[in-house]
SERO-4910 file (N, C-alpha, C, O; in steps of 0.05 Angstrom, whole numbers):
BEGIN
 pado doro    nc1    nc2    nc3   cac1   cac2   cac3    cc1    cc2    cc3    oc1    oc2    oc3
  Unk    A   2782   3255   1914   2767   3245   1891   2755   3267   1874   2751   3263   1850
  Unk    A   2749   3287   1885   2734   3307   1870   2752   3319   1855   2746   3321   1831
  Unk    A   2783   3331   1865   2798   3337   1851   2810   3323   1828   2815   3336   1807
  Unk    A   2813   3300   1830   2818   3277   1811   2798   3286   1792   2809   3300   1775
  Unk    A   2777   3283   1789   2753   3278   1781   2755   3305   1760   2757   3299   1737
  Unk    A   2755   3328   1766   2756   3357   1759   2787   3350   1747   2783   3359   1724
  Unk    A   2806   3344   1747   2829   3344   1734   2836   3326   1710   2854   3330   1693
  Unk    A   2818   3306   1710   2818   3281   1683   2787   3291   1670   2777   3277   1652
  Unk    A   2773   3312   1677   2753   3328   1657   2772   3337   1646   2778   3330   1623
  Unk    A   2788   3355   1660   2798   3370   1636   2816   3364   1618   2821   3374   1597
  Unk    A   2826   3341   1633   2853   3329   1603   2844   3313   1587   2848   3318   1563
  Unk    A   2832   3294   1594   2806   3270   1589   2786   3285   1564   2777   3307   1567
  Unk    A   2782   3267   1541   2758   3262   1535   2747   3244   1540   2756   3221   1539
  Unk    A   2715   3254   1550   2697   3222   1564   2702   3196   1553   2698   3177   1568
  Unk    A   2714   3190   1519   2717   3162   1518   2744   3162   1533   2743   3142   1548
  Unk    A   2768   3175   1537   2791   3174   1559   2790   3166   1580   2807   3155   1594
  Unk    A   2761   3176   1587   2755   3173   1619   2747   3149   1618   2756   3135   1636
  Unk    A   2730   3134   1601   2711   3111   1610   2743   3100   1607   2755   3106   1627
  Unk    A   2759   3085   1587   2782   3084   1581   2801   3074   1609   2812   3053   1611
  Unk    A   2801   3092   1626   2826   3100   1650   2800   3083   1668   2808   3063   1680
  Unk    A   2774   3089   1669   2755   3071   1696   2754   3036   1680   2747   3017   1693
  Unk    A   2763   3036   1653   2762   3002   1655   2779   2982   1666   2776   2961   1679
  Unk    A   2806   3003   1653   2829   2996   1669   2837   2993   1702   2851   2977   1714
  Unk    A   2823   3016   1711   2821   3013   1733   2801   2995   1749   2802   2993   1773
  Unk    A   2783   2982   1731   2764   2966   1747   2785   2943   1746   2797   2936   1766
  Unk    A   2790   2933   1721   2810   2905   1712   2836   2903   1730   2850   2882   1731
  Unk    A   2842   2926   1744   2868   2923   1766   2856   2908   1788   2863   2887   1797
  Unk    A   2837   2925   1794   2816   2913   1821   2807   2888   1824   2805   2873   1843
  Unk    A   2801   2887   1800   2793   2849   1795   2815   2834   1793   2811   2810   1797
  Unk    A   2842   2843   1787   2865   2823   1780   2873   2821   1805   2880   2798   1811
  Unk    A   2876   2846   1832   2880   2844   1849   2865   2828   1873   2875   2813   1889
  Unk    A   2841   2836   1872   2828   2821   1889   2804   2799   1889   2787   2794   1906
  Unk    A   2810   2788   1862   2794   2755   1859   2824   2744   1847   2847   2752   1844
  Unk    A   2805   2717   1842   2819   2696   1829   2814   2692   1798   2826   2675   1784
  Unk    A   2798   2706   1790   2784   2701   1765   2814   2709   1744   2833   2724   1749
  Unk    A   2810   2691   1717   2821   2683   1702   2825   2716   1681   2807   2734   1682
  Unk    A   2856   2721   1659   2847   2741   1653   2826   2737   1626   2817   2757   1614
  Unk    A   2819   2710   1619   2795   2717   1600   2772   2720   1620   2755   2735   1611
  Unk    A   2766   2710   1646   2743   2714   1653   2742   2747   1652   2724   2758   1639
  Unk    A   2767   2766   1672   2756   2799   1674   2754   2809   1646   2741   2830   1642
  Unk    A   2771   2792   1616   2768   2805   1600   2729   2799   1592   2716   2811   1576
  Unk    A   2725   2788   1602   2688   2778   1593   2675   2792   1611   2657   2808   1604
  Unk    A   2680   2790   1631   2665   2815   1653   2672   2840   1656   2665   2850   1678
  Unk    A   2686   2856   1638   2691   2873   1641   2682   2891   1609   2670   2912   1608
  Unk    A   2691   2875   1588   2684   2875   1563   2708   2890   1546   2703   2902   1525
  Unk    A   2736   2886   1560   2760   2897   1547   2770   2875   1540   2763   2852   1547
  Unk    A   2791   2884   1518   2802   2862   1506   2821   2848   1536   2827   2858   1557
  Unk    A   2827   2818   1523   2850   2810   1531   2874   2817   1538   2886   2816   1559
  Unk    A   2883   2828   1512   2912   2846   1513   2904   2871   1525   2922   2886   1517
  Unk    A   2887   2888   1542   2883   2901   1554   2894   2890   1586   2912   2902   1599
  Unk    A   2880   2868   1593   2883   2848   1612   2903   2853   1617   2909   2869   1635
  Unk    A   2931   2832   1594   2953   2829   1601   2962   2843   1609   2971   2839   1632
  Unk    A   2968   2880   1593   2983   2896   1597   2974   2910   1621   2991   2926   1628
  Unk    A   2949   2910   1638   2943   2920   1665   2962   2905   1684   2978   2914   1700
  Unk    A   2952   2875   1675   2966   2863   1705   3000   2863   1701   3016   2858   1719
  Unk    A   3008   2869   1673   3040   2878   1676   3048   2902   1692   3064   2905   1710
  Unk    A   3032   2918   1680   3042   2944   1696   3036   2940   1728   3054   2949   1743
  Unk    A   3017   2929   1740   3008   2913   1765   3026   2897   1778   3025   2895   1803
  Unk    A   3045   2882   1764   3058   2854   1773   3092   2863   1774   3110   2861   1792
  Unk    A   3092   2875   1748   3123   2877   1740   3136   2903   1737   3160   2905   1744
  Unk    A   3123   2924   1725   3134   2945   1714   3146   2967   1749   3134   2969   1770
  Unk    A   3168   2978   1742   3175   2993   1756   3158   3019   1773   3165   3020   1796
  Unk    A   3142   3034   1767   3124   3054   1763   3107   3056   1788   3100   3075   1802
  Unk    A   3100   3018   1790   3080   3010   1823   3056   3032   1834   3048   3035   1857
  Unk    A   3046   3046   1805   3026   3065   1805   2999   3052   1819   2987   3062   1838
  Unk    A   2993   3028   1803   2970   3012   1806   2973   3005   1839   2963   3013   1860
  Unk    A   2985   2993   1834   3000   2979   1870   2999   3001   1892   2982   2999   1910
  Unk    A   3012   3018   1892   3015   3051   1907   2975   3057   1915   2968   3062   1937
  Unk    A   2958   3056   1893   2928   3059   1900   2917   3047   1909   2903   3051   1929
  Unk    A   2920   3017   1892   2912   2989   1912   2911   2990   1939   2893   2987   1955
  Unk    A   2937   2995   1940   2949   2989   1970   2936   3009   1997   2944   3005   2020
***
């Protein structure tokens, strides 16, 4: 984590970063509740089409990046 952390400073600008932790909260929530994607889009405060395109890359896309950390 620390390395992570020290490696998206440096490529990352902080709005990048908050950016990459919304997304990454909205995987967590798609993965492990039931909640609707307007509800994580309201509890989270990202758009919708943010939503969608998480739980695609999550559900469908080849890549299984999200899935691979999840897991």
């Amino acid at each position: 984590p620390d390395a992570m952390a020290r490696l998206l400073a440096d490529l990352c600008t902080p709005q990048e970063v908050r950016i990459l932790a919304e997304r990454w909260h909205v995987a967590r929530l798609l993965d492990g509740t039931d909640l609707s994607y307007r509800e994580i889009a309201e509890k989270t405060g990202v758009s919708p089409t943010t939503v969608t395109r998480v739980a695609r890359f999550l559900r469908q896309e080849p890549h299984r990046g999200y899935r691979m950390v999840l897991d």
